[in-house]
PyMOL commands that place a pseudoatom at each C-alpha (Angstrom):
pseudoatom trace, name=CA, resn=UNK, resi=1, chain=A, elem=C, hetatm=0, pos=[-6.330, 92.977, -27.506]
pseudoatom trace, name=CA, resn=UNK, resi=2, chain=A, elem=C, hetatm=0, pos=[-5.174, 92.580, -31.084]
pseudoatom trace, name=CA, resn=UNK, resi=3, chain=A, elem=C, hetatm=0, pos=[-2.101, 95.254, -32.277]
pseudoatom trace, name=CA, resn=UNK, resi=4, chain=A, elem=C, hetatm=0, pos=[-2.817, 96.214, -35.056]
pseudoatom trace, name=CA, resn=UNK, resi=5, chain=A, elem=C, hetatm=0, pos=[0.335, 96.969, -36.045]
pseudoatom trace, name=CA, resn=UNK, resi=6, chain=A, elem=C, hetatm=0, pos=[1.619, 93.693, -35.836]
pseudoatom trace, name=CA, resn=UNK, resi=7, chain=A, elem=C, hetatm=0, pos=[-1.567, 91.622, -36.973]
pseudoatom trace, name=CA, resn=UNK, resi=8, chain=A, elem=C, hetatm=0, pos=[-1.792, 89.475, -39.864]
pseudoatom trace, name=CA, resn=UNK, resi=9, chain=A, elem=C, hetatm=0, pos=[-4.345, 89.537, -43.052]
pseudoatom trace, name=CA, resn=UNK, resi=10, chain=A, elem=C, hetatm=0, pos=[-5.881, 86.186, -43.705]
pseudoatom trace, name=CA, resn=UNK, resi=11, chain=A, elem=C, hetatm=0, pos=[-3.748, 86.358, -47.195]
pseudoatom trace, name=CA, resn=UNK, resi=12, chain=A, elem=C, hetatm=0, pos=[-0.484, 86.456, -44.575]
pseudoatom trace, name=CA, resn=UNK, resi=13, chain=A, elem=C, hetatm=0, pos=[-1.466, 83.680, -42.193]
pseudoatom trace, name=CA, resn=UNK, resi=14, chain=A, elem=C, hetatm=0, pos=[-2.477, 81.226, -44.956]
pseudoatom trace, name=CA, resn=UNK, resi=15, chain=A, elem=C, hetatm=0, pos=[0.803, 81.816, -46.642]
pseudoatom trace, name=CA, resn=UNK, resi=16, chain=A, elem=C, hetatm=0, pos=[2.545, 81.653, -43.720]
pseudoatom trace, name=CA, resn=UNK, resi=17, chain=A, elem=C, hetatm=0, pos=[1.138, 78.220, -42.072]
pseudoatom trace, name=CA, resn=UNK, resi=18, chain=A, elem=C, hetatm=0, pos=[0.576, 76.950, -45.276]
pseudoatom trace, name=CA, resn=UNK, resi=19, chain=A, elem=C, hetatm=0, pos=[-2.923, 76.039, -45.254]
pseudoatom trace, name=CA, resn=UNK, resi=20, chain=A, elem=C, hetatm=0, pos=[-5.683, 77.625, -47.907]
pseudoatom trace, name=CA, resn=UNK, resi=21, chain=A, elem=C, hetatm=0, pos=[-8.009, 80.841, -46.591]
pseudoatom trace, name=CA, resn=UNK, resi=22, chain=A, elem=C, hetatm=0, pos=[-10.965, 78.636, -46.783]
pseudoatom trace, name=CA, resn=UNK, resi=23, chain=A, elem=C, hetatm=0, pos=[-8.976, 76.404, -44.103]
pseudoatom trace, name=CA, resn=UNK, resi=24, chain=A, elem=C, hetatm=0, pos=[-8.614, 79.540, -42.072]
pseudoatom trace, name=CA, resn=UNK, resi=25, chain=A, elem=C, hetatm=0, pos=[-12.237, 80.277, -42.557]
pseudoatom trace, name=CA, resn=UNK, resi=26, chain=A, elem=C, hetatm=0, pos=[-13.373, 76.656, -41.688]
pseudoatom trace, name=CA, resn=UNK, resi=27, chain=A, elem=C, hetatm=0, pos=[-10.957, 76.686, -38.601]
pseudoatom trace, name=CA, resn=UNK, resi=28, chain=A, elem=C, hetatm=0, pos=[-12.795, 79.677, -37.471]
pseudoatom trace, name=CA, resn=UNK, resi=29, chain=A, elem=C, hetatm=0, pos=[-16.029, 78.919, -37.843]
pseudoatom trace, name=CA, resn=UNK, resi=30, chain=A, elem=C, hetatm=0, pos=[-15.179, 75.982, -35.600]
pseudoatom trace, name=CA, resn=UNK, resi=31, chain=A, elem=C, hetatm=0, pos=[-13.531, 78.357, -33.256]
pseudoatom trace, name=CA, resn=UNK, resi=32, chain=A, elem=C, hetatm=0, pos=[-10.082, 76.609, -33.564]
pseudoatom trace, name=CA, resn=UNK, resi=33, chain=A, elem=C, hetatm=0, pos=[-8.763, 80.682, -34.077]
pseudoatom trace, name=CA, resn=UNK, resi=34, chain=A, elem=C, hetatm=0, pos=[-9.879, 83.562, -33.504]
pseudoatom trace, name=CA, resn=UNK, resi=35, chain=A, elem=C, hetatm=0, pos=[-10.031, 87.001, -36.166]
pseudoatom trace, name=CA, resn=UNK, resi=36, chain=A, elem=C, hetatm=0, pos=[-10.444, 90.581, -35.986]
pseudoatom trace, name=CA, resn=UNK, resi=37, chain=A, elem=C, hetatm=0, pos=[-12.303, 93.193, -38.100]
pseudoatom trace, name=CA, resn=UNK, resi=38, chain=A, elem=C, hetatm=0, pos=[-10.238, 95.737, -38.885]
pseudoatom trace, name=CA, resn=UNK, resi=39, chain=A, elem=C, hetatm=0, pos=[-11.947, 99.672, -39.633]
pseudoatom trace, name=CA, resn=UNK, resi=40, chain=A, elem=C, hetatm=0, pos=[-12.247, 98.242, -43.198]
pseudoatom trace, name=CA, resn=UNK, resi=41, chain=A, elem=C, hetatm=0, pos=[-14.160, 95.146, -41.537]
pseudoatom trace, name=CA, resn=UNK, resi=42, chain=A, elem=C, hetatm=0, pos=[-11.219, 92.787, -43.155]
pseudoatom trace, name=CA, resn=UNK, resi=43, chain=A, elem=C, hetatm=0, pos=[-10.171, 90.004, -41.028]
pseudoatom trace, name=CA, resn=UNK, resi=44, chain=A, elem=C, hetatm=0, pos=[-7.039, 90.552, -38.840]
pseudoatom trace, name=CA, resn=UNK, resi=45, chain=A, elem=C, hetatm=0, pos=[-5.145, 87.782, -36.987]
pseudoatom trace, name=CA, resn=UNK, resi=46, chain=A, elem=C, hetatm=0, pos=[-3.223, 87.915, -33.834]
pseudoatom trace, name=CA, resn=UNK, resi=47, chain=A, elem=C, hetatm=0, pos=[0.519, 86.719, -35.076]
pseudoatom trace, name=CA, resn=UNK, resi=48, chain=A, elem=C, hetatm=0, pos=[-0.218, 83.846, -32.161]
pseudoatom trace, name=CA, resn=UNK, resi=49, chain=A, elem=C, hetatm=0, pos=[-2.905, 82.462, -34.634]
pseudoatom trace, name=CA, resn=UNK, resi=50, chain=A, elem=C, hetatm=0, pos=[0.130, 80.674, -36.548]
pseudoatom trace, name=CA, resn=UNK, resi=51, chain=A, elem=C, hetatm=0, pos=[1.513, 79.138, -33.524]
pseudoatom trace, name=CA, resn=UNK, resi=52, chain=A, elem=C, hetatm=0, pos=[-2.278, 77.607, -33.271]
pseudoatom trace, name=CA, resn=UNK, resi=53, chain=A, elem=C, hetatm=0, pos=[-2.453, 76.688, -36.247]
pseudoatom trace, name=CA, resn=UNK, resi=54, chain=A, elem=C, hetatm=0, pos=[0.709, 74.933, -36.398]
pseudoatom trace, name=CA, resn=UNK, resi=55, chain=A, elem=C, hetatm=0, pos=[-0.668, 72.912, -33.759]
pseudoatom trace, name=CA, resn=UNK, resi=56, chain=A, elem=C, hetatm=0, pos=[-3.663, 71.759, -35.331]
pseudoatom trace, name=CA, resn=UNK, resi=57, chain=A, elem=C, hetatm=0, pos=[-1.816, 70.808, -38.420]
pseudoatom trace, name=CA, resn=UNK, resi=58, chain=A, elem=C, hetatm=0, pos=[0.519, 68.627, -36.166]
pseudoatom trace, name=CA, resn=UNK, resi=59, chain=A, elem=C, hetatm=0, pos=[-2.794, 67.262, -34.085]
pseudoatom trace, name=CA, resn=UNK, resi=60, chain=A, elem=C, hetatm=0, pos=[-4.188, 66.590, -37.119]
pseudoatom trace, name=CA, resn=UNK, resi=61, chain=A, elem=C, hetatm=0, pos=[-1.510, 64.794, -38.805]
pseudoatom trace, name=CA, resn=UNK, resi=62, chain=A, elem=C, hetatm=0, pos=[-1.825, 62.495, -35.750]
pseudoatom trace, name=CA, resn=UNK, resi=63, chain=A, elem=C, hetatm=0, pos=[-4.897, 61.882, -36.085]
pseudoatom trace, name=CA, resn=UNK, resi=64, chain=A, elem=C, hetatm=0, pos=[-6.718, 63.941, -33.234]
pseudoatom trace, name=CA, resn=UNK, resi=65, chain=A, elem=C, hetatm=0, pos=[-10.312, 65.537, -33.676]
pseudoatom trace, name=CA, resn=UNK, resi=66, chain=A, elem=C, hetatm=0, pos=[-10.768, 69.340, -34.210]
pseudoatom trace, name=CA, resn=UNK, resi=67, chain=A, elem=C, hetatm=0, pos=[-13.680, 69.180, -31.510]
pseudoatom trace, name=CA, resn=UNK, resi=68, chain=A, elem=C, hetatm=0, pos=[-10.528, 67.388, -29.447]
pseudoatom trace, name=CA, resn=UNK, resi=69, chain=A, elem=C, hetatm=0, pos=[-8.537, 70.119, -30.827]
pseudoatom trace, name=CA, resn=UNK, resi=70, chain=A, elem=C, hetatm=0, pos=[-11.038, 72.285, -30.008]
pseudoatom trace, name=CA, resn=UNK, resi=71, chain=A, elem=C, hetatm=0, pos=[-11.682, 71.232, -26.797]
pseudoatom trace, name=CA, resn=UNK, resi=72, chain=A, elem=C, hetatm=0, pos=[-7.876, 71.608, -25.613]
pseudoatom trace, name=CA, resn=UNK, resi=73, chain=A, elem=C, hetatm=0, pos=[-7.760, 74.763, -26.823]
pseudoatom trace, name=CA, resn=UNK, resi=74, chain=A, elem=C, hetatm=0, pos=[-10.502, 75.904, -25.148]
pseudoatom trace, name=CA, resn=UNK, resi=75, chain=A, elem=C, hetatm=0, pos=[-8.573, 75.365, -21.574]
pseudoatom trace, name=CA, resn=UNK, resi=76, chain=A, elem=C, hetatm=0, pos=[-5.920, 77.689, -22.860]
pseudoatom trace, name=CA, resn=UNK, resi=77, chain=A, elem=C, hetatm=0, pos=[-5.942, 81.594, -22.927]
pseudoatom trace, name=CA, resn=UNK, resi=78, chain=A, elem=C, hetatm=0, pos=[-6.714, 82.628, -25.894]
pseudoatom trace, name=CA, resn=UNK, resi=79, chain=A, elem=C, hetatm=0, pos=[-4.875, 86.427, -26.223]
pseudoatom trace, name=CA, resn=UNK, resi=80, chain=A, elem=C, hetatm=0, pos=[-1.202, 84.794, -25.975]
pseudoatom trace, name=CA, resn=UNK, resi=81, chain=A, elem=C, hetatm=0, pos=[1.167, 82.740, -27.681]
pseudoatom trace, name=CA, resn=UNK, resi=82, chain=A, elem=C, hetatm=0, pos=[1.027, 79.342, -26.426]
pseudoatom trace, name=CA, resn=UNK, resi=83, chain=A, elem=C, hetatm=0, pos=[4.352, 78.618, -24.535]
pseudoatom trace, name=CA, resn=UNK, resi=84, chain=A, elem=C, hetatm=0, pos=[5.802, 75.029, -24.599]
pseudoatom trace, name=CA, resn=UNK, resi=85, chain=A, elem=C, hetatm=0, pos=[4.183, 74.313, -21.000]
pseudoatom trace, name=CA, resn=UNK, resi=86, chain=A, elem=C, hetatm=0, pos=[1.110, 74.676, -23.119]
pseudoatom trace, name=CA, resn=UNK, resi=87, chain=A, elem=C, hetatm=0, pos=[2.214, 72.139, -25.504]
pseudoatom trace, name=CA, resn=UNK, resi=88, chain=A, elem=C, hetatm=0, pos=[3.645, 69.580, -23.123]
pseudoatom trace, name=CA, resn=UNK, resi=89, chain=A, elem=C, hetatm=0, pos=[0.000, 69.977, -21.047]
pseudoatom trace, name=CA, resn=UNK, resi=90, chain=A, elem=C, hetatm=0, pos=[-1.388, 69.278, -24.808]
pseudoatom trace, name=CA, resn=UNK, resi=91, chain=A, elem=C, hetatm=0, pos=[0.391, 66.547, -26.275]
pseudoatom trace, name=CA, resn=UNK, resi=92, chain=A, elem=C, hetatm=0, pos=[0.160, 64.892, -22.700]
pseudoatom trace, name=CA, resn=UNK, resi=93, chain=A, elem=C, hetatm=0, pos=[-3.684, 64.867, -22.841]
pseudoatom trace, name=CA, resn=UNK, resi=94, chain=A, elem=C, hetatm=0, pos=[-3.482, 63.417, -25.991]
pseudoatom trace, name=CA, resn=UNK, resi=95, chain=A, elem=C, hetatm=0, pos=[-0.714, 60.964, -25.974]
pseudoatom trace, name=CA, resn=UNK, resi=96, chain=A, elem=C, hetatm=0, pos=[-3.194, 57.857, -24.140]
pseudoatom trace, name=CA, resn=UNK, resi=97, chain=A, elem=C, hetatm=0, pos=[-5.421, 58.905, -27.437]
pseudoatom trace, name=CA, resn=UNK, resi=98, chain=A, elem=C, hetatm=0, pos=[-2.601, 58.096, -29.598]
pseudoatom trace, name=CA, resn=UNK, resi=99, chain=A, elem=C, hetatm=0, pos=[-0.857, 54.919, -27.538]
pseudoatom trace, name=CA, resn=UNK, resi=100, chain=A, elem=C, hetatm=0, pos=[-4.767, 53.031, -27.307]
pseudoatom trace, name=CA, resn=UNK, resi=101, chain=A, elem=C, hetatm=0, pos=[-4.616, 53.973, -31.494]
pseudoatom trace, name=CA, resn=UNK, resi=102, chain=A, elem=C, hetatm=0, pos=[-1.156, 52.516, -31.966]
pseudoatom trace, name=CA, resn=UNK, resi=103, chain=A, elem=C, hetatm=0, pos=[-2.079, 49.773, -30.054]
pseudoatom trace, name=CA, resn=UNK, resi=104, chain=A, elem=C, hetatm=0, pos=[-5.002, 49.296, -32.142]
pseudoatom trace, name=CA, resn=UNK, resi=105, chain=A, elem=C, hetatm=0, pos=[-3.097, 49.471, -35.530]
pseudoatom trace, name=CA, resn=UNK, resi=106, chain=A, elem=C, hetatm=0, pos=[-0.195, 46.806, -33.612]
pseudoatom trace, name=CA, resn=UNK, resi=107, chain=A, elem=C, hetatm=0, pos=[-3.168, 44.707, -33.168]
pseudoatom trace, name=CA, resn=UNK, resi=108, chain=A, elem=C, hetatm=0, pos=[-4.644, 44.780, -37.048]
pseudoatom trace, name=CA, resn=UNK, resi=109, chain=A, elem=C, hetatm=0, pos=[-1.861, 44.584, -38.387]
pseudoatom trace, name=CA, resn=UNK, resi=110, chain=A, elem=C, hetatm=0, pos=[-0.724, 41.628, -36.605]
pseudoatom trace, name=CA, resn=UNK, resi=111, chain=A, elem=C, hetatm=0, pos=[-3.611, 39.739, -36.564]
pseudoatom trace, name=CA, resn=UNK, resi=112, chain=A, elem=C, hetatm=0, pos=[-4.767, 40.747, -40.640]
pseudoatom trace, name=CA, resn=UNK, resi=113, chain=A, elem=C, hetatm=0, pos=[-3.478, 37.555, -42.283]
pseudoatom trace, name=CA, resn=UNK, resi=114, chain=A, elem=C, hetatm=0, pos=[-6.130, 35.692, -40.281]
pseudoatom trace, name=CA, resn=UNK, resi=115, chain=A, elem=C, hetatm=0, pos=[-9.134, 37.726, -41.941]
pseudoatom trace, name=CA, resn=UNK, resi=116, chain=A, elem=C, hetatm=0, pos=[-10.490, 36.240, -44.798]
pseudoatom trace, name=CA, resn=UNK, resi=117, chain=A, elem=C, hetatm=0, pos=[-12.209, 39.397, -45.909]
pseudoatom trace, name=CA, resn=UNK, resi=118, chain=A, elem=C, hetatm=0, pos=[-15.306, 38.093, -46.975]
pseudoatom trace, name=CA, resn=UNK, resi=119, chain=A, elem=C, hetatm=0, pos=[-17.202, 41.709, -45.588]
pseudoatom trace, name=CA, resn=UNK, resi=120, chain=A, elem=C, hetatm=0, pos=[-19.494, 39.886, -42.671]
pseudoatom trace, name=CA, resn=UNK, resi=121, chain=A, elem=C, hetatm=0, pos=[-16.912, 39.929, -39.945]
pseudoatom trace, name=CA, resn=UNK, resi=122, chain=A, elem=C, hetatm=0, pos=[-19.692, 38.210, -38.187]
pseudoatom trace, name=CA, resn=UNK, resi=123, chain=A, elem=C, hetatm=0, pos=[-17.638, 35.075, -37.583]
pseudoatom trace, name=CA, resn=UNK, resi=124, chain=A, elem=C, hetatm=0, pos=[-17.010, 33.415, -34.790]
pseudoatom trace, name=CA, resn=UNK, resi=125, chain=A, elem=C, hetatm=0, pos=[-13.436, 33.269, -35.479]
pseudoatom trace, name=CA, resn=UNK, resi=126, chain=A, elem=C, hetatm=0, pos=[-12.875, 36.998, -35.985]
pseudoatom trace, name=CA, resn=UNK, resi=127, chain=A, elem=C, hetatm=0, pos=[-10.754, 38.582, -32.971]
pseudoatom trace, name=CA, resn=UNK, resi=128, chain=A, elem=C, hetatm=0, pos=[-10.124, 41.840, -34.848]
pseudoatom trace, name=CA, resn=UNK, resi=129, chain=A, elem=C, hetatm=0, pos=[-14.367, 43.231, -35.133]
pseudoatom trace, name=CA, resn=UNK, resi=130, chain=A, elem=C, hetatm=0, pos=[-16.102, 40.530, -33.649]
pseudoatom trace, name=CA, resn=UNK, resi=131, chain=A, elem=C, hetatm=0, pos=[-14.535, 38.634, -30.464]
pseudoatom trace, name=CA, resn=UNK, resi=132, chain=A, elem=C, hetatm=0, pos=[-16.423, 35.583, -29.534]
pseudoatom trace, name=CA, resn=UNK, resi=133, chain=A, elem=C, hetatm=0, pos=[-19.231, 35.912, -32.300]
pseudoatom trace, name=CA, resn=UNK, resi=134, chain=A, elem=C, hetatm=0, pos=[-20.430, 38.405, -30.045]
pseudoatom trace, name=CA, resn=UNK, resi=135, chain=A, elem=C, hetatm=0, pos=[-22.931, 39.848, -32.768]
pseudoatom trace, name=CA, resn=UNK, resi=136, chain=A, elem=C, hetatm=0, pos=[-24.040, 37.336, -34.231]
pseudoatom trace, name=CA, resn=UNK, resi=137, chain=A, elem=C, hetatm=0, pos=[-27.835, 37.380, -32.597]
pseudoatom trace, name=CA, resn=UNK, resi=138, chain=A, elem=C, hetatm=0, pos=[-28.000, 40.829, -33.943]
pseudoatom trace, name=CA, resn=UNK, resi=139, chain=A, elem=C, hetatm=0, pos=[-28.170, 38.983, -37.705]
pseudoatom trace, name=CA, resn=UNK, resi=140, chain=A, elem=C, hetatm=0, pos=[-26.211, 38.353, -40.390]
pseudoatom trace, name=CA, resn=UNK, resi=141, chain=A, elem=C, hetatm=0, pos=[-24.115, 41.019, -42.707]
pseudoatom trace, name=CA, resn=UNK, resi=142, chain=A, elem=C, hetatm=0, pos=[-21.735, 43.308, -41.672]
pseudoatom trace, name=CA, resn=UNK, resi=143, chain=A, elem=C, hetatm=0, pos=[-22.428, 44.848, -38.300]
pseudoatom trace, name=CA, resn=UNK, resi=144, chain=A, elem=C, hetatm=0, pos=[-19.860, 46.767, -36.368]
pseudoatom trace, name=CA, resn=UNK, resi=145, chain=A, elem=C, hetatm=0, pos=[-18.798, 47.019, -33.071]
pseudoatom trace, name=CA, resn=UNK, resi=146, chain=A, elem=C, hetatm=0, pos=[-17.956, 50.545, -32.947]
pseudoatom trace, name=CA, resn=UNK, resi=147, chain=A, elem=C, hetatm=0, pos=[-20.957, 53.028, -32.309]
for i in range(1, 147): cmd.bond("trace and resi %d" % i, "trace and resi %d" % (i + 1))
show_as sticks, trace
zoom trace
């Protein structure tokens, strides 16, 4: 149960975590965090709703989904302060995410000179979106591998 003694306006926790009220709002809606109506049906936040969102800033930076996000902190209580277990289980689950991106990336970036960029990346010759012309009886033009 939220103290209200010690919880937060929306005002506080955006200046505090640095992102806008409309973030807060968006974040939410999604059900990233959760809020409180006060008696004067204002929204009140639990001081542990900076600790979350301090997380999804970071998961974000890295690239991570806010239904991943979401998902992740969905497994977690959600009237506490997540401890640093909770982050190591976190940033565990989505490490493999982040090494099979980086490897991606590696991969682009070391095979880029090869592309001609011409926008088709229907060629036989393209390793990076189109191994072993693999699209090519789908037509011509740009078609993509990824779904």
């Amino acid at each position: 149960m939220l103290d209200v003694r010690t919880a937060l306006s929306v005002g506080e926790i955006a200046q505090r975590s640095g992102v806008t009220v409309a973030t807060l709002h968006f974040y939410e809606s999604k059900g990233l965090i959760q809020a409180y109506r006060s008696a004067g049906n204002q929204r009140r936040y639990s001081r542990n709703t900076l600790r979350r969102v301090a997380i999804i800033k970071i998961a974000k930076r890295a690239g991570i989904p806010l239904a991943d996000i979401k998902r992740a902190f969905d497994a977690l209580p959600a009237n506490r302060a997540l401890t640093a277990e909770d982050w190591s289980n976190l940033s565990t689950a989505w490490r493999d995410l982040l090494t099979t991106r980086i490897d991606s990336l590696s991969q682009l970036r070391d095979q880029l000179d090869s592309c001609i960029g011409c926008g088709c990346l229907s060629m036989g010759e393209c390793p990076l979106r189109n191994p072993d012309d693999t699209l090519a009886g789908q037509g011509a033009g740009a078609v993509l591998l990824e779904g």
